[in-house]
C-alpha positions in Angstrom: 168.3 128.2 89.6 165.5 128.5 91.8 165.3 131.2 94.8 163.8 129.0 96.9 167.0 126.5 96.4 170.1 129.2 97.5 172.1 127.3 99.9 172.3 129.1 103.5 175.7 128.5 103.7 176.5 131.1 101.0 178.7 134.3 102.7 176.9 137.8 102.7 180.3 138.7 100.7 178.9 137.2 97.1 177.0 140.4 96.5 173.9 142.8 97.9 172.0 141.5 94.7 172.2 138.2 95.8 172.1 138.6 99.7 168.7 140.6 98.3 167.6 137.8 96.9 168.3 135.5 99.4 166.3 137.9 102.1 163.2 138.3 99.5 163.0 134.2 99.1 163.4 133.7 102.7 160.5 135.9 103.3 158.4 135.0 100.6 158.5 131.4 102.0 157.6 132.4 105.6 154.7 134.5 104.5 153.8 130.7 102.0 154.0 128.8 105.2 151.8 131.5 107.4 149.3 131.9 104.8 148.9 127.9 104.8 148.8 127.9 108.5 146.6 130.7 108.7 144.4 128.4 105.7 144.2 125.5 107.9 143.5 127.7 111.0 140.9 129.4 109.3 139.6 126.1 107.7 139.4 124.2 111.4 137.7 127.3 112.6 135.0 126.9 109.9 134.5 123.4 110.8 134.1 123.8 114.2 131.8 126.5 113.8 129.8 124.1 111.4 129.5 121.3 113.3 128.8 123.6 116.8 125.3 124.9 114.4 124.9 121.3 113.6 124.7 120.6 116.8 122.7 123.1 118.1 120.6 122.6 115.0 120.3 118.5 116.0 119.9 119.4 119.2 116.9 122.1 118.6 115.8 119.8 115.9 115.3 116.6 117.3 116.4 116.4 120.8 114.5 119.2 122.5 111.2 117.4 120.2 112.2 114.0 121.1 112.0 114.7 124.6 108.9 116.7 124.2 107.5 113.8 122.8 108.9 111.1 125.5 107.1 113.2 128.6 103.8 113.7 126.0 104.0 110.0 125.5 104.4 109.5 129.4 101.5 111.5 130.6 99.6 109.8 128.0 100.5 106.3 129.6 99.8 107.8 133.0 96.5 109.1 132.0 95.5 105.4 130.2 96.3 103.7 133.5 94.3 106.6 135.5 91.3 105.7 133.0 91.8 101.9 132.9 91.5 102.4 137.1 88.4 104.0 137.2 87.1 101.7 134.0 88.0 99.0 136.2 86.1 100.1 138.9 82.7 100.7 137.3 83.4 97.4 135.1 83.2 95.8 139.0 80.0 97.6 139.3 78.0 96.5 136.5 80.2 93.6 134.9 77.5 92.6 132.1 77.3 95.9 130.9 81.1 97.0 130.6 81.1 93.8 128.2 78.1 93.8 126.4 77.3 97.4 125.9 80.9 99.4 126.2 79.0 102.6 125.5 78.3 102.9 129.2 81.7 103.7 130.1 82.3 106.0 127.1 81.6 109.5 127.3 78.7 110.9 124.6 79.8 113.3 122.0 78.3 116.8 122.5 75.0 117.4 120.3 73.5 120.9 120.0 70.8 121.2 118.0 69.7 124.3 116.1 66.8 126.4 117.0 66.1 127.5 113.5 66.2 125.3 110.7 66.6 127.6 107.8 67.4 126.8 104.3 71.1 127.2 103.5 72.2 127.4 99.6 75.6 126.1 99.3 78.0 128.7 97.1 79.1 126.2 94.6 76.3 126.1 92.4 74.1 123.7 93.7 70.2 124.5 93.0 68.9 122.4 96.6 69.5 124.0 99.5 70.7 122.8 103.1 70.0 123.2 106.5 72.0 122.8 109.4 70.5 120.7 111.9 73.0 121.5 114.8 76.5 120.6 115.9 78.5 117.1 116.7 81.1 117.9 118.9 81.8 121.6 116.6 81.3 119.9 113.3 77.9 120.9 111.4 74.8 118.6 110.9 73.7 119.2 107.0 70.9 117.7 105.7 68.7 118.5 102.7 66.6 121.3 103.7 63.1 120.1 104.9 65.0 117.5 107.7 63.9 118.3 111.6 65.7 117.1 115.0 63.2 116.9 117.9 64.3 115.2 121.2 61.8 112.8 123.3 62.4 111.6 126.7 60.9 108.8 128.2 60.9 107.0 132.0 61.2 104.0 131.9 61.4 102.2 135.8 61.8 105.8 137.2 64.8 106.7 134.8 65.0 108.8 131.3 65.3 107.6 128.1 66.6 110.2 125.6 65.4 110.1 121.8 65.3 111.6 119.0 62.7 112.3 116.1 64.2 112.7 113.1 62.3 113.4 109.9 60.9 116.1 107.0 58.5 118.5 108.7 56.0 117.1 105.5 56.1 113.8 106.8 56.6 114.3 110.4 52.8 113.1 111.1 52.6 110.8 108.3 52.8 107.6 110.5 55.5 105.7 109.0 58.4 105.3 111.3 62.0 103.3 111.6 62.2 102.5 115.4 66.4 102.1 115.1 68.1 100.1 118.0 71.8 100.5 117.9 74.8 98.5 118.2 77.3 98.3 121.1 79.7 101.2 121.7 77.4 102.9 119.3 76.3 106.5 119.8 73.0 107.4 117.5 73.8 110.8 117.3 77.1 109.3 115.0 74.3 108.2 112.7 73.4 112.1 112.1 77.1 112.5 110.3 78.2 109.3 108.8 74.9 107.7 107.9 73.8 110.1 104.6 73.0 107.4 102.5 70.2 106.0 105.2 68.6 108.9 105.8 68.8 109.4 101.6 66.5 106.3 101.5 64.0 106.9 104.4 63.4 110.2 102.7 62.6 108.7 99.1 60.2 105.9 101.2 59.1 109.2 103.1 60.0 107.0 106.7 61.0 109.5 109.8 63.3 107.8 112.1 63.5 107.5 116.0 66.6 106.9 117.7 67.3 106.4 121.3 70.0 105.2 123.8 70.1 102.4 126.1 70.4 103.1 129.7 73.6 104.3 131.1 74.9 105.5 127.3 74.4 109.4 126.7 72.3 111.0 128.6 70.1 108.3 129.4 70.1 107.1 132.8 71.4 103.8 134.3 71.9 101.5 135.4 72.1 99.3 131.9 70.9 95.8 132.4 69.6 93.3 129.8 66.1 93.9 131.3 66.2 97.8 131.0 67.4 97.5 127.7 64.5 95.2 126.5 62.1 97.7 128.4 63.7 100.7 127.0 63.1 99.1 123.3 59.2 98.3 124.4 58.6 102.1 125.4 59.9 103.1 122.6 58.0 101.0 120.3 54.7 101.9 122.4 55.4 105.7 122.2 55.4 104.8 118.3 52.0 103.2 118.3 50.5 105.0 121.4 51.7 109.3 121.0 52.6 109.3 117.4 49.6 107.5 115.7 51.8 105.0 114.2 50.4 103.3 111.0 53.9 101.1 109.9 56.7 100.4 112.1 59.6 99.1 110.7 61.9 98.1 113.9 65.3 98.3 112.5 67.6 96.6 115.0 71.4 96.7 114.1 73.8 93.7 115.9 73.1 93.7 119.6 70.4 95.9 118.6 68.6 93.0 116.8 68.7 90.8 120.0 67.1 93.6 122.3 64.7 94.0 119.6 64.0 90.3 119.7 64.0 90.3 123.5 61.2 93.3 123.5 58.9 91.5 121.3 58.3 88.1 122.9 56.5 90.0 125.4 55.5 93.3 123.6 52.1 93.0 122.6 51.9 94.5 118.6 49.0 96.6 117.8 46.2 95.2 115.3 45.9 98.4 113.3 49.5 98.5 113.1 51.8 97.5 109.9 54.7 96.1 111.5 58.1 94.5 109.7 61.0 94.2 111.5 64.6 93.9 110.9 67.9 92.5 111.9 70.5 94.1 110.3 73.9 91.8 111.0 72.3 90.4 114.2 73.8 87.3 116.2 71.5 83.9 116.2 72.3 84.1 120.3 75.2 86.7 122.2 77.2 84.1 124.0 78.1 82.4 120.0 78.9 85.7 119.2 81.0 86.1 121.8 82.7 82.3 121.9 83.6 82.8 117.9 84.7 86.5 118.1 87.4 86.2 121.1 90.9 84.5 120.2 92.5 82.0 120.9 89.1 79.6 121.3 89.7 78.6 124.9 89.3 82.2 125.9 85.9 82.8 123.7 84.9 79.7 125.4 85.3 81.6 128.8 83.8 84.6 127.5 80.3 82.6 126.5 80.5 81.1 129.7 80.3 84.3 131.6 78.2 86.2 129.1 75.5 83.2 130.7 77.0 83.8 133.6 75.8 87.8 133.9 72.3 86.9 132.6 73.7 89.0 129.1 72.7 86.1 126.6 70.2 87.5 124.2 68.9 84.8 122.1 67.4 86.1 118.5 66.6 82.8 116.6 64.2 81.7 119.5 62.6 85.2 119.4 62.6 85.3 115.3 61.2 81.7 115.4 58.4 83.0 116.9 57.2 86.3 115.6 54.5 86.3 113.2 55.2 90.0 112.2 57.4 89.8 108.9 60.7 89.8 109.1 63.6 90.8 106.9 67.3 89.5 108.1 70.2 90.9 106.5 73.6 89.5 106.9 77.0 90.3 105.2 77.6 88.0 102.2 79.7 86.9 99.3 78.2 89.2 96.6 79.2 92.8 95.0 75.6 94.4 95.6 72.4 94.4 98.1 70.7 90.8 97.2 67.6 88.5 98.0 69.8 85.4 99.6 69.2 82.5 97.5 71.2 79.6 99.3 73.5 79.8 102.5 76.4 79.6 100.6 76.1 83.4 99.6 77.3 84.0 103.3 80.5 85.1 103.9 83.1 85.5 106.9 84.1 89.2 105.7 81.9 90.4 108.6 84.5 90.3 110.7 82.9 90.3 114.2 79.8 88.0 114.0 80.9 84.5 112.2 78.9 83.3 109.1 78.0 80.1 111.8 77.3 82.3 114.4 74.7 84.9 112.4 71.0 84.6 112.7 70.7 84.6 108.9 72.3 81.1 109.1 70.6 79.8 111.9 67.3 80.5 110.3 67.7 80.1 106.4 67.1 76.7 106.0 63.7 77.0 108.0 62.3 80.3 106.5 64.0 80.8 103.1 60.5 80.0 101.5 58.5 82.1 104.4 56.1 84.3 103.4 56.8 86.5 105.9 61.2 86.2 106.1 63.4 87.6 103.9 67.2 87.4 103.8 69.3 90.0 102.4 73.0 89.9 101.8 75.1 92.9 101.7 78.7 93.6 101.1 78.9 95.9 103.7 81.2 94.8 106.8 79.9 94.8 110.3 80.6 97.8 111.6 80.3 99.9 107.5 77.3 102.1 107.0 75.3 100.3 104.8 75.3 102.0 100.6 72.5 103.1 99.7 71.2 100.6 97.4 71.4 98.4 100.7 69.4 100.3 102.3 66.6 100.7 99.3 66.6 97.2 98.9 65.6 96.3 102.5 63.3 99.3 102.7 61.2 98.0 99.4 61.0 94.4 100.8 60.0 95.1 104.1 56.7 97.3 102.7 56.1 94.3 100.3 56.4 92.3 103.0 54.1 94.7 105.0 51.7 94.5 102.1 51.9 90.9 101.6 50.9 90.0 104.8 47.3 91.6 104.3 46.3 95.2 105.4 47.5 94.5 109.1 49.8 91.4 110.3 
C-alpha cells in the first residue's frame, strides 16, 4: 500500500511506526506541492523577465530607430519643400532656363585641381604610372601620367565663362582640339571621373579637349538664355582658332549641346586655315520635338513644346546641319551590338530613352545625306545619358579626320 494513500481517518492509537509514516508522507507531499509551486513561480518569473528584455530589446531595436527614422524622413520632407520654394522662385525668374538647362538651379560639385602633377606608380604592379589631376568633391582625378588641367575664363557680354584645357603636356600646342558642349543638367567636370574611356581615345588621336559651362551653371555667370548659350559656344570656338593656333577643330556637341552648337555656327564665321568636323552626338532634329515626345501622357508634351516656343528655347539642328558645309558626323543610338557606319534608318532604335528615334536629327537627315560626302551617321549602343565605350568613341574620332581629310586640306 502506498504512503501517499493512508486514510486520515486512521486513530494515532494504530502505532508510532505508522503515525511516523503518516507524518513523513504528509510532509513529503507538501514539500511535492511547494516545490511545484515554487517551479511554476520560478518558471513565470523567467518569462516575465524574458519577455520584459524582449521588450526593451524591440523597443531599443526598432522603436527608438523607427522613430529616428520617421523625424529624419520628416526634416527631409521639410527640407524638399524649402528647396522646391526657392526652385520655384528662380524657375519664375528665368522660366526657359529652369526647363531647358536644369543645371542652373543645381549647385556645381567642388573641383580642386593639383598644383603639381607628378607621376604616381600604383602599388599593385602596374609598370605606367598616374597622376592625380585634383579632387571631385574628395574623390581623386587619375589619369595616365602626362594629362594636364588648366582653367580658361572668358567674358562673354560682360560675364565669365569658366573652361577647362585638358590635355598631355606633349600635345598641349599641337593644334588639334575637341571643343565639347555638354548636355543639360550636365556638369563637365563629371566628365573628368566617369568618362575614361574618351579621354583613352583623344589621347591615342593625340586630341586635347576644352570644356566649358553655360551661363548660370558652375561658376559661370548668368543669366542663361538661348542667346548667351549660342554666344558662349562662339567664344569658345574663336578662343580655339584665335589664342590657341588651332589647326583641327572637332566640335563635339552632346544632346542639347548639339543644338547650341548648331545655333553658334549659322552665324560663326569658320576660319579658312582651319580643319573643322563637327559632331552631334544624340542631338534632337529641333528641342520643342524633343520635348513633345519625351513628356507623358501626349497632351502634356504637347503643352510642353508649346511653351518651349513660347520662351524663345527652340533650338533647331536639322535647319542648322542642312546648312553647314563643314563635315559632319551625327551619331544616334541604334539597334546594333557595336559602334557602326548607319546603313539604312532602320538601324535606329527607341532604346535612347529621352530623344525618340522620330524625334533625332539622325532621322531627320538620313535620307538627304546618307550619300554626303561630307555626313556621316554613326549608331551606337550606348543609351542617352551612358558614356560612350570606347570603340564608340574611336570610331567617330577616325571618321571625322577622314572626313577632315576628305574634304581637301581645309573645308
Amino acid at each position: 500500500m502506498s504512503l501517499l494513500s493512508v486514510d486520515f481517518r486512521v486513530p494515532s492509537i494504530v502505532g508510532g511506526s505508522r503515525d511516523f509514516s503518516f507524518q513523513r508522507a504528509r510532509g513529503r507531499r507538501y514539500q511535492t506541492i511547494y516545490q511545484r509551486w515554487y517551479a511554476q513561480l520560478s518558471e513565470q518569473k523567467r518569462n516575465v523577465e524574458f519577455r520584459y528584455r524582449e521588450n526593451v530589446l524591440w523597443i531599443a531595436g526598432e522603436v527608438i530607430p523607427a522613430i529616428g527614422m520617421a523625424f529624419a524622413r520628416l526634416a527631409q520632407h521639410v527640407q524638399t519643400l524649402v528647396d522646391n520654394i526657392f526652385l520655384f522662385l528662380r524657375i519664375l525668374r528665368n522660366p526657359g532656363a529652369a526647363l531647358v538647362v536644369p543645371a542652373t538651379q543645381m549647385t556645381a560639385p567642388s573641383l580642386e585641381i593639383s598644383d603639381d602633377f607628378a607621376p604616381f606608380f600604383p602599388e599593385n604592379g602596374q609598370d605606367s604610372p598616374y597622376v592625380c589631376l585634383g579632387s571631385l568633391d574628395g574623390r581623386g582625378i587619375w589619369f595616365p601620367f602626362g594629362w594636364e588641367l588648366h582653367p580658361v575664363e572668358l567674358e562673354v557680354d560682360g560675364r565669365k565663362i569658366h573652361g577647362m584645357k585638358v590635355g598631355k603636356a606633349k600635345h598641349l600646342n599641337n593644334g588639334k582640339w575637341v571643343l565639347y558642349s555638354s548636355g543639360n543638367g550636365q556638369f563637365f567636370e563629371h566628365t573628368l571621373l566617369y568618362s575614361d574611356d574618351f579621354y583613352a581615345q583623344m589621347d591615342h588621336f593625340e586630341y586635347n579637349v576644352l570644356l566649358f559651362h553655360y551661363p548660370g551653371v558652375g561658376k559661370s555667370e548668368g543669366p542663361c538664355t538661348k542667346e548667351r548659350m549660342v554666344k558662349s559656344y562662339s567664344a569658345l570656338l574663336s578662343f580655339l582658332e584665335n589664342e590657341m593656333s588651332a589647326k583641327e577643330i572637332i566640335g563635339w556637341g552632346f544632346s542639347i549641346g548639339g543644338g547650341v552648337q548648331g545655333e553658334a555656327l549659322k552665324e560663326h564665321q569658320l576660319k579658312e586655315t582651319v580643319r573643322y568636323c563637327f559632331v552631334k552626338d544624340r542631338t534632337f532634329s529641333d528641342l520643342s520635338s524633343a520635348a513633345r515626345d519625351l513628356v507623358r501622357p501626349s497632351l502634356i508634351g504637347v503643352i510642353a513644346a508649346q511653351l518651349v516656343r513660347a520662351f524663345a528655347w527652340d533650338f533647331s539642328s536639322v535647319e542648322s546641319s542642312r546648312e553647314l558645309k563643314a563635315p559632319e558626323v551625327i551619331i544616334q543610338t541604334g539597334e546594333w551590338r557595336d559602334a557602326a557606319l548607319m546603313k539604312e534608318s532602320g538601324d535606329l532604335s527607341e532604346t535612347d530613352e529621352i530623344i525618340t528615334k522620330n524625334a533625332s536629327l539622325a532621322h531627320k537627315l538620313f535620307s538627304d545625306f546618307h550619300s554626303s560626302h561630307n555626313k556621316k551617321f554613326i549608331v551606337v549602343p550606348e543609351w542617352h545619358c551612358g558614356s560612350l565605350s570606347s570603340d564608340s568613341v574611336r570610331l567617330v574620332l577616325y571618321t571625322a579626320q577622314q572626313l577632315m581629310s576628305d574634304s581637301g586640306n581645309f573645308f
